[in-house]
N, C-alpha and C positions, 0 to 999 in steps of 0.2 A: 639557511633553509634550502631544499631542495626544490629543483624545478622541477614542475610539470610538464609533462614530457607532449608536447602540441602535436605529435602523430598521434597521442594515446588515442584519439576517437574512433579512430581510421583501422590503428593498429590492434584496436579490442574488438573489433566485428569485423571486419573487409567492408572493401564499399559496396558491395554490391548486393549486402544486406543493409545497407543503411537509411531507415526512412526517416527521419528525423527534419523538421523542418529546420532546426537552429541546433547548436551545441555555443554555450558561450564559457572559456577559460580563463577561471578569473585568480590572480594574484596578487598579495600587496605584503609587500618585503615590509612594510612598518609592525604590519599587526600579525605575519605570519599566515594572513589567511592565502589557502590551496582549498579551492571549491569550481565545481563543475555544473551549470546550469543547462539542463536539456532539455527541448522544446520538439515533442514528438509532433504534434498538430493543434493550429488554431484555427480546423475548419468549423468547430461549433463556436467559436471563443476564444476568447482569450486561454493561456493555457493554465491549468489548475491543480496544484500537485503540494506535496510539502518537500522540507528542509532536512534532510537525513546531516548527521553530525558522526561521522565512524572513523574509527582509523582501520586503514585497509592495505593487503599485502603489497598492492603496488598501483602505480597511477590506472593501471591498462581494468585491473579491477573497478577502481573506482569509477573509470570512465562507465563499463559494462553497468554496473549496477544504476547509475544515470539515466541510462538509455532502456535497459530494462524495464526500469521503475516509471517514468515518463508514459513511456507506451504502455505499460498498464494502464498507467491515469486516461490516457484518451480512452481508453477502451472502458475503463469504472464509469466515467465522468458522462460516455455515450447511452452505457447500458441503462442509468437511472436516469435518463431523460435533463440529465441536466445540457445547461448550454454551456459550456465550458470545455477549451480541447484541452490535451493532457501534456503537464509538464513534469519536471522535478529537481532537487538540487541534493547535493554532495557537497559537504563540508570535509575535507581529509583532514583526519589527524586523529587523536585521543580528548575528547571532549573532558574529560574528567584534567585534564596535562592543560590542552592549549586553551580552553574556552575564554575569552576575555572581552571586555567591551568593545575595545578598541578593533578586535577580530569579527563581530559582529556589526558595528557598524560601519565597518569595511564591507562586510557582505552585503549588509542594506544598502549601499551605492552601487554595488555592483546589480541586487536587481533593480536598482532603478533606473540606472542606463537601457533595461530592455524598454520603460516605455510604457508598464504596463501590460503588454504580452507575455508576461508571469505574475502568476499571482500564486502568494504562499503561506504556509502555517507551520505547524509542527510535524516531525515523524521522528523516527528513533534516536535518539541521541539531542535532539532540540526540547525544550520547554515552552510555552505561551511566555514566563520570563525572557527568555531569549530574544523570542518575535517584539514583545516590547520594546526591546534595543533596536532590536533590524528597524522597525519605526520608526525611530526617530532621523533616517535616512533614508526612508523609503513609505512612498505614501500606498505602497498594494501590498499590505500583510495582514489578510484578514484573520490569521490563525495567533492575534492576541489576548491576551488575558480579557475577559468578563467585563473587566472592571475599566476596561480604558476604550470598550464598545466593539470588542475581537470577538469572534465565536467563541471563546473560551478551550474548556480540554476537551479535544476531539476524540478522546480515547472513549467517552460515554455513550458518545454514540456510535463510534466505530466495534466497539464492545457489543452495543444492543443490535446491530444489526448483522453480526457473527451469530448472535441466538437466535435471531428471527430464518436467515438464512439456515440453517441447522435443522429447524423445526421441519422446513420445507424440505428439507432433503430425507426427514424421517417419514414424512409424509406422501414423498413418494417412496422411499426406501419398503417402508413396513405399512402405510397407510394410514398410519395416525400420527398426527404431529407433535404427541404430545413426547418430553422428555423424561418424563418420569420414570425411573426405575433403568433407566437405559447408563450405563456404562461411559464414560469421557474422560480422555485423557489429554488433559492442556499442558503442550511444550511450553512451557517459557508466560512468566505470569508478572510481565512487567507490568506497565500503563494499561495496557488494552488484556492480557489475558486476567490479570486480577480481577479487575469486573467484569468479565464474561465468567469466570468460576460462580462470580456471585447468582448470576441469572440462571446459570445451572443449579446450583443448588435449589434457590428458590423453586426451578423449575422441577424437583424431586430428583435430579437425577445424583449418580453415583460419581464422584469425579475424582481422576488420579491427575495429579501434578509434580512437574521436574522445571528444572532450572537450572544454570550454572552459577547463577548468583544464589549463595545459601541467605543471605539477609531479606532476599526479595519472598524467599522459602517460606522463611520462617513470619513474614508478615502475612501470608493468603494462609498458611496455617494455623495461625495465631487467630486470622478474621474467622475463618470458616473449618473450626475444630473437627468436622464431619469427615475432610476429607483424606483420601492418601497418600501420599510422598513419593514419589519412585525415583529410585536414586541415582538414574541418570534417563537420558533420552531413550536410549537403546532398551534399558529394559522396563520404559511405560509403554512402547509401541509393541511391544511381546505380550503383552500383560491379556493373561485366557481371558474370553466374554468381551473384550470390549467391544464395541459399537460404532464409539464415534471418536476420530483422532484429530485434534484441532494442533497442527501448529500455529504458533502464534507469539515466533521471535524471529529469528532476521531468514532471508530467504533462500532456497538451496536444500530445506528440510527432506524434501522425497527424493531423495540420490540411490545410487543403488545398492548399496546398503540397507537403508528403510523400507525402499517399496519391497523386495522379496518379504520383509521382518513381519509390517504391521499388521496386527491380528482385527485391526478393527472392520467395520463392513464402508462403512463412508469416511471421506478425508474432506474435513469443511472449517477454518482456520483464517485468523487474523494476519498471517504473513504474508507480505509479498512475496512473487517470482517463487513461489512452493517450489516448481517443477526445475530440479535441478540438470536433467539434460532433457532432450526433445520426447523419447521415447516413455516417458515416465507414466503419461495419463495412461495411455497404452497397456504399458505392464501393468500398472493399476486393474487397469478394465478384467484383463485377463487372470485377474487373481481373482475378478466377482466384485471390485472395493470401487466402488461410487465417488469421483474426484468431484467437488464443488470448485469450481473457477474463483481462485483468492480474491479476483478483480467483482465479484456477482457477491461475497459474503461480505468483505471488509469496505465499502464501499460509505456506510454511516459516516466517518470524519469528513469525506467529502460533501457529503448530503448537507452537514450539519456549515463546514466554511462556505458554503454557496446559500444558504441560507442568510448568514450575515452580510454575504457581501449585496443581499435586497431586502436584508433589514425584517427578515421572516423571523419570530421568537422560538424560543427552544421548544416550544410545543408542539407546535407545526410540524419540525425537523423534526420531531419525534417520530411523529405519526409520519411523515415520509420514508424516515429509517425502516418505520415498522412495516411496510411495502416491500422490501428486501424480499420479504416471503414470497408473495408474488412474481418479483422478477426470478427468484430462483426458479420455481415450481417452471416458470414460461418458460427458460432455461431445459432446464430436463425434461421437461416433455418435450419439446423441440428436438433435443439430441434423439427421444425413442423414437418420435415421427421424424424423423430422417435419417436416424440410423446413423450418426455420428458419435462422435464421443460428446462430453458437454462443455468441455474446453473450446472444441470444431464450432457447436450449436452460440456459444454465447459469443466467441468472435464471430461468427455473421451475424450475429444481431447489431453488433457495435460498429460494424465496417457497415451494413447497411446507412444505419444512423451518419456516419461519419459521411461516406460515399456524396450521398445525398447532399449533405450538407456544402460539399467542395462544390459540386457539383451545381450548385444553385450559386455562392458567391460566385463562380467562374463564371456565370452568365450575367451578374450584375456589374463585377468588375474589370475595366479594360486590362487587357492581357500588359503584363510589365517583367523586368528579370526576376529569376529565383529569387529566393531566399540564399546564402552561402549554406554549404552544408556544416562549417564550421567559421564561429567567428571567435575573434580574439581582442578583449576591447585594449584599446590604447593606452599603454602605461600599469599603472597600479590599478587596483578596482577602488 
């Protein structure tokens, strides 16, 4: 097995962009497991993220995507009022090749050595199965199956609150929130975009879908015969009249390539880190095309593991999910009263939240040493 290269954290961002309260590198030569634990901030809480499972071009990637995905979570986690700071984990490998028990419950020791200052569930490449196993090594995995008292699949509500968010963006976009008759085309229709198809439909609207997986294709066409198939990425984001462009498979989607291409008027999507270099919201703006903050739409999965973890039922979480709308709306009207982008507008609303929050423990608790900006725990995980 190959090692994980222990400068990757350092080596994938400089320090001098690195705000990460922890980074933990965990290996264990028995089970094969190479996973990376990131810990952007626990000024509201503990930190609160899920378990990404991918195989990735190289350690320095995976570190990135850790660290990316983490700081979204503080920033999701702030936005919807939850008390929760923002983490996240990387599993490296091919989930479909290495996934194994004994590699998962490797990783559940490993987050159990944090103590609790992670707490985790599902995201791409993991299943509520999987968290099962992490369980049994670890007592902070609220993103387990239903049936053994986990939040169950967070894709339902991370799905419903892609729709709720959407409504609000056509609501300011056009004035009316409704979706009916409006145009959408969803990249990628795994867990989370397959049922958001559905809620479009339902909601009348017209929906075009692509995928690289043709089996994943051929089952939301099979569910919902209405809609249409575009035969790759490139040419659903072309596609005349549309409206509204949800990515909603891994993240990197608006590069530059995309943003010149997409014909639609708003971009509002279940993916993380959409924004593949800095300047992307930007060219967006400047083409007229409405960017929703992935962290302000996809934000339900979380809604719904912080739920369980105070024993709130799925109803509840629902009707919180369905607030999505609201924070959006607060969102983009904020970006037009200040004349920001809405990227600008929803990061201060999160750093405010957050700010505050450091800012009040720092007055409760005696001053002591950092945090390390990188830990490496001792041995195997």
């Amino acid at each position: 097995m190959s090692t994980l290269a222990f400068t990757a954290p350092l080596a994938a961002f400089g320090r001098e962009t690195f705000d990460h309260e922890q980074v933990v590198v965990c290996q264990d030569s028995r089970s094969g497991l190479k996973a990376v634990i990131a810990l952007h901030s626990t000024a509201l809480g503990p930190a609160l993220g899920g378990t990404r499972f991918h195989s990735y071009a190289s350690d320095e990637d995976a570190v990135a995507d850790a660290l990316n995905l983490s700081r979204g979570m503080s920033y999701k986690n702030a936005l919807q009022g939850l008390d929760y700071g923002g983490g996240k984990a990387v599993i490296i490998g091919d989930p479909a090749r290495i996934r194994s028990e004994d590699l998962l419950l490797a990783y559940g020791r490993a987050v159990a050595s944090l103590g609790g200052r992670f707490i985790t569930g599902c995201d791409a490449g993991t299943t509520t199965d999987d968290m099962d196993v992490v369980a049994r090594t670890c007592p902070w995995i609220p993103g387990r199956s239903s049936g053994t008292g986990g939040a169950g699949d967070t894709s339902i509500l991370a799905a419903y609150g892609v729709f709720q968010s959407m409504r609000a963006a056509a609501e300011h976009r056009w004035g009316d929130a409704s979706l009916s008759g409006k145009a959408v085309g969803v990249a990628g229709v795994g867990k989370v975009g397959r049922l958001l198809v559905g809620h479009l439909v339902e909601g009348g609207a017209h929906v075009v879908v692509t995928d690289i997986d043709d089996a994943a294709l051929r089952t939301v066409a099979g569910e919902f015969p209405g809609i249409t198939v575009a035969e790759d990425t490139a040419a659903l984001i072309r596609t005349p009249g549309m409206d509204i462009y949800a990515p909603c498979a891994m993240g990197g989607a608006l590069d530059q390539s995309t943003v010149p291409a997409i014909t639609a008027e708003v971009v509002c999507g279940a993916a993380n880190n959409q924004l593949a270099y800095p300047e992307a919201e930007y060219d967006l703006a400047d083409r007229g095309v409405l960017y929703v903050p992935d962290y302000v739409a996809n934000a339900g999965g979380a809604i719904q593991v912080a739920g369980a973890l105070h024993g709130t039922d799925f109803s509840r979480c629902r009707a919180q999910t369905e607030r999505i709308f609201d924070t959006t709306l607060t969102v983009l009207r904020r970006a037009d009263s200040e004349e920001v982008l809405p990227g600008t507008a929803a990061d201060r609303i999160a750093e405010e939240r957050i700010t505050a929050a450091a800012q009040a423990r720092a007055l409760r608790a005696p001053a002591g040493p950092e945090a390390p900006l990188v830990t490496k725990p001792a041995g195997d995980a």
